[in-house]
C-alpha positions in Angstrom: 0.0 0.0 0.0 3.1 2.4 0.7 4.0 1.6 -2.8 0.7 3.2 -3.8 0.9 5.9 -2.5 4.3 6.7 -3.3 3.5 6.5 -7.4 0.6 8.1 -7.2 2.3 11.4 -5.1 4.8 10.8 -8.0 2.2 10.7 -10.4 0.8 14.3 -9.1 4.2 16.0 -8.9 4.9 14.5 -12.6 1.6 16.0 -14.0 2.3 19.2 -11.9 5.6 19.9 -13.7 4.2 17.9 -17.0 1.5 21.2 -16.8 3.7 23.7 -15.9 6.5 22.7 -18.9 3.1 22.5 -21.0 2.3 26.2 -20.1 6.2 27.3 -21.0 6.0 25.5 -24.4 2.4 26.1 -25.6 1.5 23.0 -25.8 -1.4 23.5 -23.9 -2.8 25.6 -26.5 -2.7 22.4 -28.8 -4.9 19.5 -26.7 -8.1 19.3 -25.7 -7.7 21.6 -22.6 -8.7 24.8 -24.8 -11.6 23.0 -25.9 -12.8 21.9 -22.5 -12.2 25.7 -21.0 -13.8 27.3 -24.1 -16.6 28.9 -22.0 -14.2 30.0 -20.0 -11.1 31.9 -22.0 -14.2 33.4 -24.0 -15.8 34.7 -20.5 -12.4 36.3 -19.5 -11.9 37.5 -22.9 -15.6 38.9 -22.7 -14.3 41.0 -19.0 -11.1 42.0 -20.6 -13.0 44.2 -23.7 -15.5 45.4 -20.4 -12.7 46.5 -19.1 -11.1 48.4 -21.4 -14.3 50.1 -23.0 -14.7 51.0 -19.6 -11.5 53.1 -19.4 -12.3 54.3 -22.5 -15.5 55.6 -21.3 -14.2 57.0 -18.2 -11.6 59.2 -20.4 -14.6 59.9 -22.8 -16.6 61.3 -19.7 -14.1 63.3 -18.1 -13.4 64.8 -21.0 -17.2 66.1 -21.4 -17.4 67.3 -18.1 -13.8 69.3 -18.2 -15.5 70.7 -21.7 -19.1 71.0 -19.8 -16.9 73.1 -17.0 -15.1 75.4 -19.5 -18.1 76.1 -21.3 -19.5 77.1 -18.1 -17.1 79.1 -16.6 -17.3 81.2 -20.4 -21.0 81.8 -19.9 -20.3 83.1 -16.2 -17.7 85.3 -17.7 -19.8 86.4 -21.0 -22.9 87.1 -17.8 -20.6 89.2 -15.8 -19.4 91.2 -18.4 -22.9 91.6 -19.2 -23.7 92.6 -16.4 -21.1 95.5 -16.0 -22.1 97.0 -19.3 -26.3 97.0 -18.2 -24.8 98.2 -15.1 -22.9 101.2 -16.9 -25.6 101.5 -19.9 -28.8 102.4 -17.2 -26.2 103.9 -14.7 -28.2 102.5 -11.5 -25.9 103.5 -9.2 -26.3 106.9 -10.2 -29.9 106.3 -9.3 -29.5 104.9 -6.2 -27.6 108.0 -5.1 -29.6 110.7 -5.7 -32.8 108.8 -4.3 -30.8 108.5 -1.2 -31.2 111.8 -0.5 -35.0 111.0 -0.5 -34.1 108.4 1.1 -35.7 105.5 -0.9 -33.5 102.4 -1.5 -33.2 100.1 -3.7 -34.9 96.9 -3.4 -32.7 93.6 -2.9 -35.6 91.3 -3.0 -37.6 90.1 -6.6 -40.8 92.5 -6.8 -43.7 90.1 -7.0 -47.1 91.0 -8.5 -50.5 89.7 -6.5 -53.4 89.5 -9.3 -56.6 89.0 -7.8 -59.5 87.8 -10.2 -62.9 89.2 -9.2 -66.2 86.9 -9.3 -68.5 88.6 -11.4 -72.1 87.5 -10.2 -74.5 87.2 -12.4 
């Protein structure tokens, strides 16, 4: 029985290095062991394109959002200056002080408008 045992651990360690010189050759690529893992390679192929379409993406979106941000940051620029020339054009500070001699101020709140609708009986 100690014989037994002896080939067969011999056996494993044989078909251990067996695979591994299999793997350094290529030979492995030649038997039956791509058709019985053929599920398998085409599953890890399958991840590997996920993976990189999903760097691709990421660059793809990053670059949206930096363009999104600059085209921002030109319409916050394009407002301001906007808003310096209306500022200039009705000259509101002008306004503001000779009605503060009056003393009436400017409002900082929105004016809002209250409509009431009358019933009309009949």
């Amino acid at each position: 029985m100690a014989k037994t045992q002896e080939s067969t651990t011999k056996g494993r360690k044989g078909t251990k290095a067996n695979a591994f010189a299999q793997i350094l050759n290529g030979d492995f690529l030649t038997k039956s062991f791509v058709l019985d893992n053929l599920n398998y390679i085409f599953f890890i192929m399958f991840l590997l394109l996920v993976l990189i379409s999903k760097g691709y993406y990421g660059k793809q979106l990053n670059k949206d959002t930096d363009a999104a941000q600059r085209n921002l940051d030109q319409h916050s620029a394009e407002f301001i200056e906007a808003k310096a020339r209306l500022e200039l054009v009705t000259r509101r500070f002008k306004m503001a002080e000779r009605l503060a001699s009056r003393e009436l101020k400017e409002t900082q709140n929105a004016t809002k408008v209250i409509r009431i609708k009358e019933k009309i009986n009949e």
